[in-house]
C-alpha positions as CSV (number, residue, x, y, z in Angstrom):
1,X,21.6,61.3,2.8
2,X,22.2,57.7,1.7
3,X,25.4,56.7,0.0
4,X,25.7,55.6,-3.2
5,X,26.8,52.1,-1.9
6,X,24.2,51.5,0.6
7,X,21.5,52.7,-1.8
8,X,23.4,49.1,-4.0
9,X,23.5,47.3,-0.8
10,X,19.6,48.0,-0.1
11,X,19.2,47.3,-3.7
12,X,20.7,43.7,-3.6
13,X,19.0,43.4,-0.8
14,X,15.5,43.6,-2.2
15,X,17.1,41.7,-5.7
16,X,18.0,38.6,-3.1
17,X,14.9,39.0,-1.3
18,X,12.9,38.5,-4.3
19,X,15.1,35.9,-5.9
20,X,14.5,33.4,-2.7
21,X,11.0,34.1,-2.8
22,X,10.5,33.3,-6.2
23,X,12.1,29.9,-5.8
24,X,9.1,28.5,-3.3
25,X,6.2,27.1,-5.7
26,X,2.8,26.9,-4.5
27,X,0.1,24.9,-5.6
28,X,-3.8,24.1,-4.8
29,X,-5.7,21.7,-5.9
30,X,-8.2,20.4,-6.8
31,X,-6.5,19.7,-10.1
32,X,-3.8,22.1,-9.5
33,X,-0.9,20.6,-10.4
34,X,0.5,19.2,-6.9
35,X,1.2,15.4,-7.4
36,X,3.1,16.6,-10.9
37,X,5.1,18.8,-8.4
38,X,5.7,16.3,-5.9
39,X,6.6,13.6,-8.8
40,X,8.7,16.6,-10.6
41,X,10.7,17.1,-7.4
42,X,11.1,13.5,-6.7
43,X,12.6,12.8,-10.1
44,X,15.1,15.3,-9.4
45,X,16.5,13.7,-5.8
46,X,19.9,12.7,-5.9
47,X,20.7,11.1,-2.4
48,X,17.5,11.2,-0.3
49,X,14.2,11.5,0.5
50,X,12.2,11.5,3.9
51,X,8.7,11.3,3.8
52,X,6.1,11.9,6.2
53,X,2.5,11.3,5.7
54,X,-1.0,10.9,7.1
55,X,-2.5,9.0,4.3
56,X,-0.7,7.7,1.2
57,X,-3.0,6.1,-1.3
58,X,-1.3,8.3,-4.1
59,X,0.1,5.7,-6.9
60,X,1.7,8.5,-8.9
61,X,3.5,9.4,-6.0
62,X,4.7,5.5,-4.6
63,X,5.9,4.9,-8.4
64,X,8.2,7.9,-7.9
65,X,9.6,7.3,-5.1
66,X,10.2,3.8,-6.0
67,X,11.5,5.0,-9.3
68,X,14.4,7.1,-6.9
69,X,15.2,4.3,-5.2
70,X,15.9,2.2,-8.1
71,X,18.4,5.6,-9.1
72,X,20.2,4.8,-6.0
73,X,18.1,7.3,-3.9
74,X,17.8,6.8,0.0
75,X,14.1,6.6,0.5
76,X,12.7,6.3,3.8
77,X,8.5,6.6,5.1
78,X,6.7,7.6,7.8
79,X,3.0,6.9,7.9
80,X,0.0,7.5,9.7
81,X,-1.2,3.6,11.3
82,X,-4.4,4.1,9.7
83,X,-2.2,2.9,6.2
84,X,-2.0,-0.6,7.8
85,X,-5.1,-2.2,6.6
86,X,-6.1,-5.7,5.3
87,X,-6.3,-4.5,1.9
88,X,-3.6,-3.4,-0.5
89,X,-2.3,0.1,0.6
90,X,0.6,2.2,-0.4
91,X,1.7,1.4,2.6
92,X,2.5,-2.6,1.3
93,X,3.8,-1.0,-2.4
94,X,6.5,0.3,-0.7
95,X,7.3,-2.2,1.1
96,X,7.4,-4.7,-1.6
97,X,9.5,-2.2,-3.9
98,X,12.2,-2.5,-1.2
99,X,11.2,0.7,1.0
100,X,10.0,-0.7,3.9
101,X,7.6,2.0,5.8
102,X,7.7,2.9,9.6
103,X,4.1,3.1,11.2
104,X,3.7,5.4,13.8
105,X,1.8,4.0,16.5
106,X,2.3,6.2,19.3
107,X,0.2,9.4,18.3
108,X,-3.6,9.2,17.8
109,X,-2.8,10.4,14.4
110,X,0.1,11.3,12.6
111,X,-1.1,14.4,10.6
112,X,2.4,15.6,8.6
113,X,2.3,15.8,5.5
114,X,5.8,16.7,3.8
115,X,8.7,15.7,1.8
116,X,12.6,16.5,2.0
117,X,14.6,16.1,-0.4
118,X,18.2,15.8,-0.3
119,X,18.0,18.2,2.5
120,X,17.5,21.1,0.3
121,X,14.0,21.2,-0.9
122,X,10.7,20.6,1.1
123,X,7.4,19.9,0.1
124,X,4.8,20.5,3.0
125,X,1.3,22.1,3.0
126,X,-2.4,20.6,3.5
127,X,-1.7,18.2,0.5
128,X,-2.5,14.6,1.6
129,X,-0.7,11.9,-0.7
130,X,-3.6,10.8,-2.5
131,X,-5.8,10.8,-5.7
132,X,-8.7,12.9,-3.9
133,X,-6.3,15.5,-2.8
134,X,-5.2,15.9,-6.7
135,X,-8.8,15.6,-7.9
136,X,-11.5,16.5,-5.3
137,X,-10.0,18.1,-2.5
138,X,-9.3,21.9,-1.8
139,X,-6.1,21.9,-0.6
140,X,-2.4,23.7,-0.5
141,X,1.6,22.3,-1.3
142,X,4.8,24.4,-0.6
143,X,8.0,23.2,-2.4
144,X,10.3,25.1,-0.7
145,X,14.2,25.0,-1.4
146,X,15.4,26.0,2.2
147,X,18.2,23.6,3.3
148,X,17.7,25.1,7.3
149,X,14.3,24.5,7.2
150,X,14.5,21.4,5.8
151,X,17.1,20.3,8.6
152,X,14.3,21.5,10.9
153,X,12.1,18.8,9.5
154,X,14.8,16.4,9.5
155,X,15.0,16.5,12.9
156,X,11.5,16.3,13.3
157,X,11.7,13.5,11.0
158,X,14.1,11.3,12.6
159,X,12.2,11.9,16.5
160,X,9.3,10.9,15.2
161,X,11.7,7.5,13.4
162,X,12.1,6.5,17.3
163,X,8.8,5.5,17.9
164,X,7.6,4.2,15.1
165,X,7.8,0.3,14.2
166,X,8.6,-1.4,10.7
167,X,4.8,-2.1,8.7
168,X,3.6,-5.3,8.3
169,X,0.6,-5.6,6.6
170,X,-2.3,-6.9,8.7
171,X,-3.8,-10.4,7.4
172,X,-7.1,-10.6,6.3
173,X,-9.6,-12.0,9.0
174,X,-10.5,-15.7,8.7
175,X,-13.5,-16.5,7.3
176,X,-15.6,-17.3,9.8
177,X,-17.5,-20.3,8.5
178,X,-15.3,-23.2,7.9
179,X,-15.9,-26.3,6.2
180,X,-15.6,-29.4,8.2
């Protein structure tokens, strides 16, 4: 027989339960909503955001994290080396809004792709930070409010920092035929 106060306590239980799952938000795209979640969560940061990324091209995404920074917001990058190019990248936005990226060099690629925020809400899944992810792609994003998991990823995170050197965007080759 169970008693009337475990038969609350399994109760609240299942209530809880629920409530925490109901607080993760998933997405898919194409043209599911995912870059207005990341841009939603990233108006919300308060003290910081970590970002790690495989490909960043995303301006919706670089104007809100620039747009944290100017509110006072810690903001600090990770990105795959393949976001050093000659041409203008996200990569070079960044840096020249004040948030200058770390390149990770030491890993054939650098395939994460998440956010934390204030170190209580991450945003992870398949989503790459770009326009085709939001548009084209078929692809997945988690924002998950999870302060231990997002210490997890912190950690991860600042590892990963170790290696990695400050970006400098690469110079556009020399023309080759010079006038004499």
């Amino acid at each position: 027989m169970i008693l009337p106060s475990m038969r609350f306590a399994f109760l609240l239980l299942f209530v809880l339960t629920q409530l925490a799952t109901a607080q993760t938000k998933v997405y898919f795209s194409p043209k599911g909503g995912c870059t207005e979640a990341i841009v939603t969560e990233l108006g919300r940061a308060k003290s910081s955001v970590f970002v790690a990324s495989f490909t960043f091209t995303s301006t919706e995404i670089a104007k809100a994290l620039i747009d944290a920074k100017k509110r006072g917001v810690r903001v600090s990058a990770i990105l795959d080396s393949s976001n050093e190019t000659e041409k203008y990248s996200a990569a070079t936005f960044l840096q020249n809004a004040g948030i200058p990226p770390l390149m990770d060099h030491k890993h054939p690629i650098f395939h994460n792709k998440f956010m934390v925020i204030d170190g209580a809400t991450l945003i992870t899944g398949s989503f790459n930070f770009t326009k085709a992810a939001e548009t084209s792609n078929a692809e997945n994003l988690l924002v998950i409010p999870d302060a231990k998991l997002c210490g997890q990823y912190l950690v991860n995170w600042q590892e990963h920092s170790k290696h990695c050197e400050r970006y400098e965007r690469k110079e556009a080759k020399a023309n080759s035929r010079t006038k004499k």
